[in-house]
N, C-alpha and C positions, 0 to 999 in steps of 0.2 A: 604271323610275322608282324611288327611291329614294333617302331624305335620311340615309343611315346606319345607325348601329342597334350594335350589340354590335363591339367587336373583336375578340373571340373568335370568335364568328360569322362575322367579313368575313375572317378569314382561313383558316377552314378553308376556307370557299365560294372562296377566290383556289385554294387549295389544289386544290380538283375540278376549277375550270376547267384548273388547270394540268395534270393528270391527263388529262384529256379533248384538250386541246391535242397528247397526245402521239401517240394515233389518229386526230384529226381538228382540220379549223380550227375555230377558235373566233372569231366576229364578234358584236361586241357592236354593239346599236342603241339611245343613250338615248333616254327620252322626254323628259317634262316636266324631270327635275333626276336628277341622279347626283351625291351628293356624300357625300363620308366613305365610309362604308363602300358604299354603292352605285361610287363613283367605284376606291374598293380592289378589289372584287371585278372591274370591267369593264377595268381595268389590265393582266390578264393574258392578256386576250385576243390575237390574232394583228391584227385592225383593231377600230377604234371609228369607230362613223358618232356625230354627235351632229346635232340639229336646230340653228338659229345663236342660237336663244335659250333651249338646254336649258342649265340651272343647273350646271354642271360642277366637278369639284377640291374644294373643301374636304378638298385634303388636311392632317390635322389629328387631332388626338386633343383630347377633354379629357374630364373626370370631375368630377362634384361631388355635394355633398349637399344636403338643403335642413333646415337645423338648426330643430327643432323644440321645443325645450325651452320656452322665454320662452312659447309659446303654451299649451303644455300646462300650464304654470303657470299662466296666466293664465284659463285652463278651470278650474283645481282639479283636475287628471289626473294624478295619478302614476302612474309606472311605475318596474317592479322587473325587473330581468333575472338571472340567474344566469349568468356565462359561466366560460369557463377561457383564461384569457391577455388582453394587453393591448389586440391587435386583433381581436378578438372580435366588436365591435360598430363595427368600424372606419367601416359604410356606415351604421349606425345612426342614425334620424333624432332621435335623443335627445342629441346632444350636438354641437359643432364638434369639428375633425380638432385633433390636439394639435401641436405642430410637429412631434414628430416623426412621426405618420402621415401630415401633407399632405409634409413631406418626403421619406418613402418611395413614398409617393404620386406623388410628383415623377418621382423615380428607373424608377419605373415608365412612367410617360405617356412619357417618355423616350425611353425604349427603344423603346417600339412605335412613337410617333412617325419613330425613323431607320427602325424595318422597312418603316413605310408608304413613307417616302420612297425607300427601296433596292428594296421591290416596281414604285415608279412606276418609279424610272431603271431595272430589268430591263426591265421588260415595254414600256415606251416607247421603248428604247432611247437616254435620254439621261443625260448627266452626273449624279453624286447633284447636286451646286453647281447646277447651273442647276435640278433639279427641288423643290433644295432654296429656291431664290429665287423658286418658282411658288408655295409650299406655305404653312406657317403658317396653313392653315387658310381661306385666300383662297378667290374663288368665282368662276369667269369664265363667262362665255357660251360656248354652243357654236363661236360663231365666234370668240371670243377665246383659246376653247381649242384648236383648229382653229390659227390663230398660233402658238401657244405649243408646241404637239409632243403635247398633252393626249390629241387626237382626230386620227384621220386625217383624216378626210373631213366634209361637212356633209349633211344629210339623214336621212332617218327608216328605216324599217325596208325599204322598194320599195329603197332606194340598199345597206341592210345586205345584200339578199337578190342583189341585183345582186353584189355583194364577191362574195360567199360561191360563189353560180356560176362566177365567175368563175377563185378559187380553184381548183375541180375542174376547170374545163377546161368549162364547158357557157357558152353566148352566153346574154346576158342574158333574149332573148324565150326562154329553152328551160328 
């Protein structure tokens, strides 16, 4: 379970899975929602089971701030910062992005954006185009995701644990 969280985070944690992947299988089991960085990190697994109505994909990126200036005025709050260089205060809730930090900004979300999308089409093994017409940040059900190449299988963690035997060579009652 998991609605995301840091892109830094989701990919060094894609990063162990894929390490760990090289001495053994790796079978991921969603619960309740895997999306954005929970859905990044379970990507690199060798299978995904999902349940048919675990929140699936939001594959997607975004960043913002919540500009706080008009209120702090509006309190009588000033504030003083002393920095060095332009974006300094870039995530600072003191002011909006100027164009050109939401455009660097841009440039960025970007980039990580195509990595999410080249981590799904590796580890899924499908087209970047088709995993790129899943993506944009959309959210599917486990069984939509399950269609769509998202997820292997439908079922909870008794179906993941069945994979995973299976994998080694052991029958499922074993």
């Amino acid at each position: 379970d998991s609605p995301g969280g840091s892109a830094l985070a989701s990919d060094l944690i894609w990063r162990e899975v894929a390490r760990v992947r090289e001495r053994k299988p790796v079978i991921v089991s969603m619960g309740e929602y895997a999306a954005s960085g929970g859905y990044y990190v379970a990507c690199g697994a060798d299978s995904i089971f999902a349940e048919p109505g675990t929140l699936t994909g939001s594959i997607g990126v975004f960043a913002g701030k919540v500009a706080m200036s008009g209120l702090y005025g509006k309190l009588g709050v000033t504030r003083e910062f002393v920095t060095r260089g332009e974006n300094a205060l870039l995530f600072s809730d003191n002011a909006t992005f100027t164009d050109a930090q939401r455009a660097a900004l841009q440039v960025s979300l970007g980039a990580f954006y195509d990595r999410f999308v080249a981590k799904v089409a590796q580890g899924r093994r499908l087209p970047a185009d088709q995993v790129a017409a899943l993506a944009e940040g959309r959210v599917w059900t486990g069984a939509q995701a399950r269609e769509r190449g998202l997820v292997d299988g439908l079922g909870g963690l008794v179906r993941a644990l069945d994979a995973a035997k299976r994998m080694i060579g052991l029958r499922p009652d074993q």
